[in-house]
C-alpha positions in Angstrom: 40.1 -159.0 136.2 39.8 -156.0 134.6 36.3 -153.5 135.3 34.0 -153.9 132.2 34.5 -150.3 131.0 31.6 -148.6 128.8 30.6 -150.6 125.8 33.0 -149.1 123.1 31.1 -147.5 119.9 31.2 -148.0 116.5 34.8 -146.8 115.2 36.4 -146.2 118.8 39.6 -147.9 119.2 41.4 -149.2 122.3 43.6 -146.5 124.6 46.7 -148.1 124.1 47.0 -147.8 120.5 43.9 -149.7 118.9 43.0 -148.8 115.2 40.5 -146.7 115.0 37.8 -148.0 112.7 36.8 -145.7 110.2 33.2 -145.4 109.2 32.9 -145.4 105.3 31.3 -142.2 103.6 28.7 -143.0 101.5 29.2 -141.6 98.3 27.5 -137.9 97.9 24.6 -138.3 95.3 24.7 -136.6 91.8 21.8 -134.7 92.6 21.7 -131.1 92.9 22.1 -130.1 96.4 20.4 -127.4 97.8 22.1 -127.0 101.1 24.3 -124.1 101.5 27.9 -123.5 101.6 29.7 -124.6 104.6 30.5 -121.7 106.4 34.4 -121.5 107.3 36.8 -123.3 109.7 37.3 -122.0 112.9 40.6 -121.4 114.5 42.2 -122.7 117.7 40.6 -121.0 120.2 37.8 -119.5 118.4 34.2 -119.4 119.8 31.4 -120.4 117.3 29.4 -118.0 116.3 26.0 -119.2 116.8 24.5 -118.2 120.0 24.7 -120.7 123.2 21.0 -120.3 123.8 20.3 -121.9 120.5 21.6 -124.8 121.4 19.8 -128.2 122.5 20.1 -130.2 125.8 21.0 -133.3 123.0 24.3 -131.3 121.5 25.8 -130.8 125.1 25.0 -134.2 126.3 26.9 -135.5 123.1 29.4 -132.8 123.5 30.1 -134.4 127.0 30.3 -137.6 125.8 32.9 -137.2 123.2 34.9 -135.3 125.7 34.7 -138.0 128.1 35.9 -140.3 125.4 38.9 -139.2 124.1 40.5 -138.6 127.9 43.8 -140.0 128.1 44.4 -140.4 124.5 46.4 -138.8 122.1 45.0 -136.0 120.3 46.0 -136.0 116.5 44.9 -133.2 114.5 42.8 -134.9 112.5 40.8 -135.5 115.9 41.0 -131.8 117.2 39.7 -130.7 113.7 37.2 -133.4 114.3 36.0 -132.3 117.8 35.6 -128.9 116.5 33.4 -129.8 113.1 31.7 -132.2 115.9 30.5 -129.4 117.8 29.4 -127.3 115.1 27.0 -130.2 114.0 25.6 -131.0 117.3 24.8 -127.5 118.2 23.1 -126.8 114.6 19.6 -126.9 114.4 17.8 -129.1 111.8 18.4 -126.0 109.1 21.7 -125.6 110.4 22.6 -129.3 109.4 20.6 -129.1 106.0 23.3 -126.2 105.9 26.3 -128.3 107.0 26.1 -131.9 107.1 28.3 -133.5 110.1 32.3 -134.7 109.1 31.9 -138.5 109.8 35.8 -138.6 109.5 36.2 -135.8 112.6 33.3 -137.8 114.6 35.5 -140.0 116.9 33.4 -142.2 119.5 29.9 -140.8 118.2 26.8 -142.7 117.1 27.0 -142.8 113.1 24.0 -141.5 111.7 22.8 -143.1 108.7 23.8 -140.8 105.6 21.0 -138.2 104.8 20.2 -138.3 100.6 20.2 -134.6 99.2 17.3 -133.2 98.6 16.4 -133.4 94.9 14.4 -130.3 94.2 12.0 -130.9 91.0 10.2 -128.7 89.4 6.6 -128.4 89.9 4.1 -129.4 86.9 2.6 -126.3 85.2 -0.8 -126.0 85.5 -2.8 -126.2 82.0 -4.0 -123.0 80.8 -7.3 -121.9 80.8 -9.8 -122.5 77.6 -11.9 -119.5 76.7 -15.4 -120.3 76.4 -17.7 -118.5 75.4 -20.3 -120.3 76.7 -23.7 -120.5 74.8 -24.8 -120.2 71.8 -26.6 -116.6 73.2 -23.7 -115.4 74.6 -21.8 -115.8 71.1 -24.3 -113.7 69.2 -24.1 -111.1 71.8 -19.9 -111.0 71.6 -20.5 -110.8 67.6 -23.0 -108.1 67.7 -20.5 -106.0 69.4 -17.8 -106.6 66.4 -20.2 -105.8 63.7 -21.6 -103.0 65.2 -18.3 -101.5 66.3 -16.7 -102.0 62.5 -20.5 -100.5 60.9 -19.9 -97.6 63.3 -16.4 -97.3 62.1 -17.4 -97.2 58.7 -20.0 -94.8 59.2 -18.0 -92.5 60.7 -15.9 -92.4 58.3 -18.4 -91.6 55.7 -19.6 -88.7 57.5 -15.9 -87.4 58.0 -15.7 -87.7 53.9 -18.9 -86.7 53.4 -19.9 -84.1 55.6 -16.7 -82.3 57.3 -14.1 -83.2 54.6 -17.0 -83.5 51.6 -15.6 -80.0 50.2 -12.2 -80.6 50.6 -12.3 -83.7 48.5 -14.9 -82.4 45.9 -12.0 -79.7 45.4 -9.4 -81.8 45.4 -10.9 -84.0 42.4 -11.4 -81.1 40.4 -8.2 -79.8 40.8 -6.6 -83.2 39.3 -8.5 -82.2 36.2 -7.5 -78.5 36.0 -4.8 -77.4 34.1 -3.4 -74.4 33.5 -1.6 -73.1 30.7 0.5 -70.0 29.7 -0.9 -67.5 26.6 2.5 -65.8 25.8 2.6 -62.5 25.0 4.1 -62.0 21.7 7.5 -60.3 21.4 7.1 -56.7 19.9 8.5 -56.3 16.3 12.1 -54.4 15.9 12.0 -52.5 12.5 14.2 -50.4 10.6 13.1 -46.7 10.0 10.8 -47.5 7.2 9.2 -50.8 8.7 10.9 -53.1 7.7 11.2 -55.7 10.1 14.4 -56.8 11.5 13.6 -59.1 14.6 10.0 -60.5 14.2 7.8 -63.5 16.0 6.5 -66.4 14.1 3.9 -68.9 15.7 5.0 -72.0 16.8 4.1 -75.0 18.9 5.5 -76.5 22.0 5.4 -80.2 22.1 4.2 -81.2 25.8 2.8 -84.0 27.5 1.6 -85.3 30.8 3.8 -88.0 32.1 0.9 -89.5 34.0 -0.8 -91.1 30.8 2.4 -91.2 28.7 3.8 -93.8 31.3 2.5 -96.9 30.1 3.1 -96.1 26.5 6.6 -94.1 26.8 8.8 -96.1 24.6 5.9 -96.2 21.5 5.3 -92.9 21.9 8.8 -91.7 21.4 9.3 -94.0 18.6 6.6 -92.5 16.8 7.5 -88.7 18.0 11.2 -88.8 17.0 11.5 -88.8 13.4 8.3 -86.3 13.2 10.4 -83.9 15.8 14.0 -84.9 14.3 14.8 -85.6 18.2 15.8 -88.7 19.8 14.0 -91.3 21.1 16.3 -92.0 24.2 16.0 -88.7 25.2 12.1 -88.7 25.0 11.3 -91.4 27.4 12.7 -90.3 30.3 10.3 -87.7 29.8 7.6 -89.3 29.0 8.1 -91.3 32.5 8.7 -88.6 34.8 7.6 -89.2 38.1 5.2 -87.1 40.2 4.7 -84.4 37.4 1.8 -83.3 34.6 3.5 -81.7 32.4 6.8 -81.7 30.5 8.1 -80.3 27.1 8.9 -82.8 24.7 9.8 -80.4 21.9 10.0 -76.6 21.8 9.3 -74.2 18.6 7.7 -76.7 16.5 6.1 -75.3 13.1 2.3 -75.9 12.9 3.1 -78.3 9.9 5.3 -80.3 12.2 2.9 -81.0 14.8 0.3 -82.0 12.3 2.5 -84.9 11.1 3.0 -85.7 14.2 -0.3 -85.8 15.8 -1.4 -88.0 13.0 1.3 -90.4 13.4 0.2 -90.2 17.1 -3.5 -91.1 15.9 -2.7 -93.5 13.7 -0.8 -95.7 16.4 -3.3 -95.1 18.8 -1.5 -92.9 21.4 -2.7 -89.6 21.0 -3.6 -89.3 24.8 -1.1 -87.4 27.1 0.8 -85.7 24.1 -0.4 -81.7 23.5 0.8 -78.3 22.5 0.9 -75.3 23.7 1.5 -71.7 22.0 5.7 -71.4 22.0 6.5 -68.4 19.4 9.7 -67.9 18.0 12.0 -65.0 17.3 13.2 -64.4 13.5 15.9 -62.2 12.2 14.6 -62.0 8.6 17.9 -60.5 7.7 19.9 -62.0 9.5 23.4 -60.7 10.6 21.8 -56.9 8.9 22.4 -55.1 12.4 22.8 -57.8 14.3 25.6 -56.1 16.9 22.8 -53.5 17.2 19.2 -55.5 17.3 21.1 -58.6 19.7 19.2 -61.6 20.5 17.7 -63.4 22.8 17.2 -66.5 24.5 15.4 -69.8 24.5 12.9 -68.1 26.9 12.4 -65.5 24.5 14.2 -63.1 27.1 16.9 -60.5 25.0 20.5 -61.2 25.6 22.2 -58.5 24.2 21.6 -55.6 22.2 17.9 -53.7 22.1 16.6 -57.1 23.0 18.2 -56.8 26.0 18.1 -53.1 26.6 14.3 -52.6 25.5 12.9 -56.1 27.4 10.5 -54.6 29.5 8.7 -53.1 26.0 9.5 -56.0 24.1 8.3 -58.8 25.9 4.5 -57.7 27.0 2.5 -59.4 29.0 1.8 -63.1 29.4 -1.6 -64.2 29.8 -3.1 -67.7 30.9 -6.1 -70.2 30.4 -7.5 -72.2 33.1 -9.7 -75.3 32.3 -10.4 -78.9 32.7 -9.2 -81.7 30.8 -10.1 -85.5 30.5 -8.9 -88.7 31.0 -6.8 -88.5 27.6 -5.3 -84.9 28.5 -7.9 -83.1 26.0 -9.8 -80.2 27.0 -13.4 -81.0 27.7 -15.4 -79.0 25.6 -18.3 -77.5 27.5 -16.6 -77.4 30.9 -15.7 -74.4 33.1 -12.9 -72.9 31.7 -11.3 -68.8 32.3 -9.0 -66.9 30.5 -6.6 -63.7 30.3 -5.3 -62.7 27.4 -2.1 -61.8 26.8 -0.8 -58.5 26.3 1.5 -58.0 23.2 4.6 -56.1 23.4 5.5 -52.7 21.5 7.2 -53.0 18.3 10.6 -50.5 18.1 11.3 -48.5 14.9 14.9 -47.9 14.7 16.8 -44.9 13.1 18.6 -47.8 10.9 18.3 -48.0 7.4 18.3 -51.8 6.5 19.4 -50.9 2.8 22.4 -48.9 3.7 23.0 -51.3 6.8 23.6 -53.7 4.3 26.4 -52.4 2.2 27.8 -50.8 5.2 28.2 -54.4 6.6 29.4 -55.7 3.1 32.0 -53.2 2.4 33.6 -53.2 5.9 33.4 -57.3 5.9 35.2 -57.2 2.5 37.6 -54.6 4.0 38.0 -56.6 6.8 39.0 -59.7 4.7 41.2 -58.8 2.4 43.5 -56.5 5.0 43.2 -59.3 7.6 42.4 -56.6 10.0 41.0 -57.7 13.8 37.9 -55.8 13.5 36.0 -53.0 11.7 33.7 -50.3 12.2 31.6 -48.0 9.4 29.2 -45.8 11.0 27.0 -43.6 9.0 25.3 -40.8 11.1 22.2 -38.4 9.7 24.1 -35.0 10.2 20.4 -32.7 10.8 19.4 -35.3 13.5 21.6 -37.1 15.0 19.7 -40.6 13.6 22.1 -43.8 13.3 21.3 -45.0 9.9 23.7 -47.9 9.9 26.2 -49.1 12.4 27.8 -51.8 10.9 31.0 -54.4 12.1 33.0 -56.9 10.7 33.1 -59.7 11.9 29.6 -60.6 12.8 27.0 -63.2 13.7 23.4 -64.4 12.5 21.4 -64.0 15.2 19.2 -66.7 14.4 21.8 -68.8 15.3 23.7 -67.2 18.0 25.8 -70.1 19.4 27.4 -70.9 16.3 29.5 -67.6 16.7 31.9 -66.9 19.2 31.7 -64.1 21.9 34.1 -61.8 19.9 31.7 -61.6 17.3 28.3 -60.7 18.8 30.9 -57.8 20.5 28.5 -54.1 19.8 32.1 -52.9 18.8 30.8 -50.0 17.3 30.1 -48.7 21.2 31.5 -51.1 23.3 35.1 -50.8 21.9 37.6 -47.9 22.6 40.9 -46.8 20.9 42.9 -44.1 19.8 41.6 -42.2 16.8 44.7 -40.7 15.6 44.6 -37.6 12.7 40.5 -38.1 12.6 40.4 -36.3 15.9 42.9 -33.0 13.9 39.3 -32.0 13.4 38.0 -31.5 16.4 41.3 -29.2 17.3 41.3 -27.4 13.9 37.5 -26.1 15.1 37.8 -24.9 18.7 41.4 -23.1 17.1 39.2 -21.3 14.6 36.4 -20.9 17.0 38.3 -19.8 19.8 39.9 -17.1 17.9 43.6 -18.9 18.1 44.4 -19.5 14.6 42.7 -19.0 10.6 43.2 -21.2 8.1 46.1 -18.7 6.8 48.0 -19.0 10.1 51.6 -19.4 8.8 53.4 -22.2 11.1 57.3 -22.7 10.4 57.0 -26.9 11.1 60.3 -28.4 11.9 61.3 -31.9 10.7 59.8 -33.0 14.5 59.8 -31.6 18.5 60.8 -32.6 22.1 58.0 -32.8 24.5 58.9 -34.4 28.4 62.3 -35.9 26.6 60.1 -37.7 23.7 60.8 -36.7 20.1 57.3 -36.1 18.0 57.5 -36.3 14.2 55.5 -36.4 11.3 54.5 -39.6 9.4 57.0 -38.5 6.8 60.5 -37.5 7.0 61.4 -33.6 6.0 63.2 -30.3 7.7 62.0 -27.3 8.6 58.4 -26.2 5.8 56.7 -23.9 5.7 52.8 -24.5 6.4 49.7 -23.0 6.8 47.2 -24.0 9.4 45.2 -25.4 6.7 48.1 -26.8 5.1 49.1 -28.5 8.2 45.5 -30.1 8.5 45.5 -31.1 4.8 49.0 -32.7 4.7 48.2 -34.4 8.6 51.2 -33.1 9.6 51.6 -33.7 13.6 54.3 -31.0 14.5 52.5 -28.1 12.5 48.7 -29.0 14.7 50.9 -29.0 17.9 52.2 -26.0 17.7 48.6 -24.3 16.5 47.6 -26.1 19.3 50.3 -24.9 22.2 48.3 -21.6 21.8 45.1 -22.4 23.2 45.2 -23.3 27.2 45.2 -27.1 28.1 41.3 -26.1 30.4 40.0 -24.5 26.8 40.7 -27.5 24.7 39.5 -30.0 27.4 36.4 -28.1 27.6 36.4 -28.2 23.7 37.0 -31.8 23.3 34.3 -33.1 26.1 31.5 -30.4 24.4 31.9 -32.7 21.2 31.8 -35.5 23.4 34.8 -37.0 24.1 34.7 -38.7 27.4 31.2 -39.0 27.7 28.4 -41.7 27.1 26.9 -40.8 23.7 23.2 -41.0 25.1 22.3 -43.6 22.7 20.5 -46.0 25.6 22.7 -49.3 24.8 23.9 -51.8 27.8 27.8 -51.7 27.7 28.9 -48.4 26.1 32.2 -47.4 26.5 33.0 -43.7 27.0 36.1 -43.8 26.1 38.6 -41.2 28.4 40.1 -37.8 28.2 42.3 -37.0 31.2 41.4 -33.8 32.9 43.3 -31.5 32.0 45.1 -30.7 35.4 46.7 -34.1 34.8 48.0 -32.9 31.3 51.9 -32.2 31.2 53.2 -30.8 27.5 53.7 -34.3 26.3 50.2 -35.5 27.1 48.9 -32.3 25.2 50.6 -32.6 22.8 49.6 -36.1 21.9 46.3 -35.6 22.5 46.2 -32.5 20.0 46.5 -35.0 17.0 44.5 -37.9 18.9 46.8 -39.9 20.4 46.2 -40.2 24.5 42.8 -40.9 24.9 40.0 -42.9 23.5 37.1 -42.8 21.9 34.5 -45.7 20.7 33.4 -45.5 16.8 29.6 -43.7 17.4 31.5 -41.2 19.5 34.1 -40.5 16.8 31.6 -40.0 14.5 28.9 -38.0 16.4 32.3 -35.5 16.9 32.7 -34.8 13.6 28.9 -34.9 12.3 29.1 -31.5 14.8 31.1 -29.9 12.4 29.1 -31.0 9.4 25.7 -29.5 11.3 27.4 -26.3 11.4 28.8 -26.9 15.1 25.9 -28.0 16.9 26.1 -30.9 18.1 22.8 -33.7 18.1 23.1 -36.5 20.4 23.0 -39.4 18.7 20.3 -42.0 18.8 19.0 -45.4 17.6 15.3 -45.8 18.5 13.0 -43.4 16.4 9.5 -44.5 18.3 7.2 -47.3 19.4 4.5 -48.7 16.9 1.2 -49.5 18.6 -0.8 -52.2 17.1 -2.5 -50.0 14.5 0.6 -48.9 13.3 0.4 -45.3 15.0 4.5 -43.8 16.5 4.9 -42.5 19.0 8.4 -41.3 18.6 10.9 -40.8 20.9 11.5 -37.6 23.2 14.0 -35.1 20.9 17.6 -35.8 21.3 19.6 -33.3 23.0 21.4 -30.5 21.3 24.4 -28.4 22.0 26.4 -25.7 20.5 30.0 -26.6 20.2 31.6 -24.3 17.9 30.3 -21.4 15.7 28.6 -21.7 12.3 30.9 -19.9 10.6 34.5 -21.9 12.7 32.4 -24.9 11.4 32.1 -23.5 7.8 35.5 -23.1 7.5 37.0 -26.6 9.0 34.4 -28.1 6.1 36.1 -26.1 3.4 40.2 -27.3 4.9 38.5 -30.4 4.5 37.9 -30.3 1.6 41.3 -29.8 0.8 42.1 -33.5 1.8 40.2 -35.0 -0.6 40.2 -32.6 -3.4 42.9 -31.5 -5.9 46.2 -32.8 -7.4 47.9 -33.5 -4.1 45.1 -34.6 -1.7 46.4 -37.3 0.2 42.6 -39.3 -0.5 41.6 -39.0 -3.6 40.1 -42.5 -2.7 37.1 -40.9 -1.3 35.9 -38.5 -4.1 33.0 -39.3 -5.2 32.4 -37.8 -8.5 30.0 -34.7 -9.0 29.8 -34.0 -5.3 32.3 -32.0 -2.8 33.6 -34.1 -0.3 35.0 -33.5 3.2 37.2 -35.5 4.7 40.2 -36.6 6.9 42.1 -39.6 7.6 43.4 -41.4 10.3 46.6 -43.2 11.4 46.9 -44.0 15.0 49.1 -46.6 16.8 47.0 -48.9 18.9 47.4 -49.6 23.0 48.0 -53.0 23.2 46.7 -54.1 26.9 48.5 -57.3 26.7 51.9 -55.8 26.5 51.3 -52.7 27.9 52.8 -50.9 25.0 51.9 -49.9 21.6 51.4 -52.3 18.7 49.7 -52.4 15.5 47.4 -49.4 14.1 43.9 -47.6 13.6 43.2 -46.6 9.8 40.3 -44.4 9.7 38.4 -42.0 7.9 35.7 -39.7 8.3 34.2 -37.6 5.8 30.8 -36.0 5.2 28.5 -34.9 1.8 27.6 -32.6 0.8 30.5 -30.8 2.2 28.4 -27.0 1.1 24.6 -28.9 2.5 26.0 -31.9 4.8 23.3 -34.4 5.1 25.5 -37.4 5.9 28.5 -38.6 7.8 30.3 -41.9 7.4 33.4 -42.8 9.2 35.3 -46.3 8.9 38.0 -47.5 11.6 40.2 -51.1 10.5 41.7 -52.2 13.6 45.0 -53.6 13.4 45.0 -54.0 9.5 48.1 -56.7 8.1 49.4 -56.3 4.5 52.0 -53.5 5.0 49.6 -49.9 4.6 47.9 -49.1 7.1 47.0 -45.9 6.3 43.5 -44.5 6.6 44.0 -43.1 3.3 44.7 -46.4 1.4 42.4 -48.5 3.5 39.3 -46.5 5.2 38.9 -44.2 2.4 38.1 -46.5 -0.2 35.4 -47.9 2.0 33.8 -44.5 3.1 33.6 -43.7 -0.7 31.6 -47.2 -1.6 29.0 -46.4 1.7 28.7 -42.9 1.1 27.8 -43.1 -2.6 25.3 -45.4 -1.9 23.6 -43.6 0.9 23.6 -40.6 -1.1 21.9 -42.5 -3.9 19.1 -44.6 -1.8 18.3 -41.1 -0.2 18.6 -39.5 -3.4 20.5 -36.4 -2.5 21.4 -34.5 -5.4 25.1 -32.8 -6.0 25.4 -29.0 -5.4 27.1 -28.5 -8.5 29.0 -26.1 -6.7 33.1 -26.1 -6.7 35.1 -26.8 -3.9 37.5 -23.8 -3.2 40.9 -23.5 -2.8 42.8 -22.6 0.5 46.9 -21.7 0.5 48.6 -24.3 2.0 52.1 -23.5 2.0 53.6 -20.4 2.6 
């Protein structure tokens, strides 16, 4: 017999080999576990980690047992991993094994415990929220008390704020939506000729406006009915008649008072008068139109001057703008008997010129004819009071209308007869012939043996026609233009003497006549002069002069050498008609009474007699003295020369000079381009009309004769 060992447990096998029998895991629930991760396996040999005092007397006792067990068997690794898991879950406390349930598999010889279910962990039901009550019926009257009187103290605040504090600001603030304010202009100052005849004037018109702000609902009706009245178009209208955020735009500008009648009653008649008003808007008028035009200018849609006296004489012009303040309806009208100020406007001055419109006029129609029918680039006729200095007519070819400035090209509405330099040519023989005479150098018998031409710096100088060696006198040499005789009269004065000359007649400078754009014109000191340059310069080629200074040079000669700057304003016109005239233009003595005397008489010779090279400027019954002008013109495009000037000046009575007229074609086509075939002709139609409208009688005196060969 064998000892009756301890009872075997649940799963332990025999020693020699007996299966061991497994005890079946129960199958983990689907529930969410809340038990933590097992921590990780020890090694061989490792200690645990929880503390030995933490464990109970129960987890040795079973720790002995399952020792005791397993003696003498054979230890698989299944076992050993078992023994090890085994401790671990006897020595846990009750959290430690909610942590890390026990291995049954690893539990060899122990009690099986029955198979603890996971925790399911649901949530807790949510607690119903809390009604507000508010109780009684007392209790709710109090709560709505409170609101009203909160909002009724709101609002009365508010009332006191707009009434009292801010009860100004808005009373203000109203009024100024019906306030307008509106611009009295000043009108322009007249521009007149010398006898008062006007040449830029104002006429009263109307500016169309309206106030987008009650033309908004009825924009597109209102244009409809404005257009054909205004001769605008109704697509441009409306989006004026809508503009946002503004009071006031114009619709049309210098409307004619009959205009705006036919338009306010279409207006009427359709019921949309409101919004739509007028306001003073004067326009400028040229009754002559391009008369002077170069000269007067133009000016803007503003009614600011652009170019010309408009321009230089603004500030006079324009006067003073005034206003009205006042307040207007719900329709845009003025209330009648409402608060209203105003400032008048103050006008401008009206400007008398020195300009005669009659003899403007055929100035400007004989150099435009001239100008067509040579095909010349330009032209200039100048006609110059010789006792004064006045500009009686300045006219150009071509020109503009200044009433309708933008048709014209920029060329055009050019002031060439200031703002345009060139070589005179011969013209300027005068100017030499008197500071000769009056510096003593020469006489008008000075014999001059002229050669066929001369060599100055290496270039060869001739005369406009071919001959050898003649024999001339100094007036001879002025009469037949003759370059090579006026050089060598001229190579006896020093170069600083005629310099000096030249700028006293005023050659190089402004010409004091006040206008925006003048050009000087140039004369080269003469410390830059070689003998080439003075000799050029001694029959006017080599410097520049513009067409009021040419003929300002020689109406010094015709006023018995003293020279009168020229002007173009006479006075301003007050408003009863009173001038006050301008401060007296400068004078200066050039050259001597009698060296001017004499230079009249060589004139002379040019025109008069059997072999005067312009006969095309006597004008019969009265002495005339004269001298034409060839000259090549600079061409800044090629740097060279190309093309010519033909001028001629010339003054009448040549024995009691009263008037000067000079004529410059620029660039004339057509094969002569003489000043004595083309300039001449035109100088005789302006001068016998000037003489005529002025009514300057001949002299009946005969021109003399001078020797002009000897």
């Amino acid at each position: 017999m064998t000892a009756a060992g301890p009872p075997k447990r649940p799963g332990q096998g025999d020693a020699a080999g007996g299966e061991r029998r497994q005890v079946p895991r129960k199958k983990p629930s689907p529930t969410r576990r809340t038990d933590p991760p097992e921590p990780r396996a020890r090694k061989a040999g490792e200690r645990g980690s929880e503390p030995t005092s933490r464990r109970g007397t129960g987890d040795r006792q079973a720790a002995g047992r399952a020792g005791s067990g397993r003696a003498g068997k054979p230890r698989s690794a299944t076992s050993g991993s078992g023994t090890s898991r085994s401790k671990l879950t006897a020595s846990a406390s009750p959290r430690a094994s909610r942590r890390r349930p026990p291995d049954p598999a690893g539990l060899a010889g122990l009690r099986p415990r029955p198979a603890r279910e996971a925790r399911v962990v649901r949530p807790s039901p949510r607690r119903p929220g809390r009604t507000f009550r508010l109780g009684g019926s007392d209790r709710r009257l109090r709560v709505g008390f409170i609101v009203v009187a909160f909002v009724m103290s709101v609002f009365a605040g508010r009332l006191v704020q707009l009434q009292g504090f801010d009860g100004a600001q808005y009373a203000h603030a109203a009024v100024q939506e019906r306030i307008s304010k509106v611009t009295l202009h000043a009108t322009r100052g007249e521009i007149t000729d010398a006898a008062g005849v006007p040449l830029a004037t104002t006429v009263d018109t109307l500016a169309v406006t309206a106030d987008p702000k009650l033309t908004r609902p009825n924009a597109v009706q209102i244009a409809e009915t404005l257009a054909p009245v205004l001769k605008v178009d109704s697509a441009d209208l409306v989006p004026k008649l809508r503009t946002p955020n503004s009071r006031f735009v114009y619709l049309a500008r210098k409307v004619p008072a009959a205009t705006w009648k036919k338009a306010r009653e279409a207006l009427r008649t359709e019921g949309l008068s409101g919004g739509v008003l007028t306001e003073p808007d004067p326009l400028r008028t040229y009754p002559s139109g391009a008369v002077a035009a170069n000269i007067v200018g133009f000016v803007g849609s503003e009614g600011k001057g652009l170019s010309g006296l408009e321009y230089a004489l603004d500030d006079k012009l324009a006067g003073k703008d005034g206003h009205m303040v006042y307040e207007r309806g719900l329709n845009g009208q003025q209330i009648p008997l409402a608060n209203s100020t105003e400032q008048d406007p103050v006008p401008g001055a009206n400007v008398r010129l020195t300009i005669n419109r009659d003899v403007q006029w055929a100035a400007q129609k004989a150099i435009t004819e001239q100008v067509r029918r040579t095909k010349s680039r330009s032209g200039d006729a100048i006609v110059i009071d010789t006792r004064t200095g006045e500009v009686v007519a300045a006219a150009t070819a071509p020109t503009f209308n200044p009433n309708a400035p933008t048709k014209s090209t920029a060329f055009d509405r050019v002031n060439r007869p200031l703002q345009e330099m060139y070589e005179p040519g011969s013209v300027e023989k005068v100017l030499t012939a008197a500071s000769l005479i009056d510096a003593g150098y020469v006489t008008p018998e000075t014999r001059i043996r002229v050669p066929g031409s001369l060599v100055r710096d290496g270039r060869r100088i001739g005369d406009y026609w071919d001959h050898g060696t003649i024999n001339l006198t100094f007036a001879g040499a002025l009469a037949k233009s003759s370059n090579v005789g006026t050089i060598l009269a001229a190579e006896r004065m020093p170069m600083q003497l005629q310099e000096d000359y030249l700028r006293k007649f005023g050659i190089g400078q402004p010409t004091g006549i006040g206008l925006p754009g003048e050009a000087k014109g140039l004369l080269a000191d003469a410390k830059d002069w070689n003998s080439l340059r003075r000799a050029t310069i001694s029959f006017g080629q080599g410097l520049s002069v513009n067409a009021i200074q040419m003929a300002s040079a020689v109406a010094t000669v015709a006023n018995g050498g003293v020279r009168v700057e020229p002007s173009l304003v006479k006075g301003f016109v007050d408003d009863e008609g009173k001038l006050t005239p301008n401060p007296a233009p400068k004078r200066t003595r050039v050259v001597s009474a009698k060296a001017a005397s004499t230079v009249a008489q060589m004139m002379e010779q040019v025109v008069q007699g059997e072999d005067a090279l312009s006969k095309k400027a006597a004008i019969p019954g009265y002495r005339i003295a004269g001298k034409t002008g060839t000259a090549q013109r600079a061409d800044s495009d090629c740097g060279c020369y190309r093309g010519y000037t033909a001028s001629f000046a010339g003054f009448a009575p040549a024995d009691a000079p009263r008037f000067v007229v000079y004529v410059a074609l620029q660039d004339p086509k057509g094969g002569d381009n003489s000043g004595s075939g083309l300039a001449a002709p035109v100088f005789h139609d302006i001068m016998a009309f000037t003489l005529q409208k002025y009514g300057v009688p001949p002299t009946g005196a005969t021109s003399p004769t001078m020797p002009l060969t000897w």
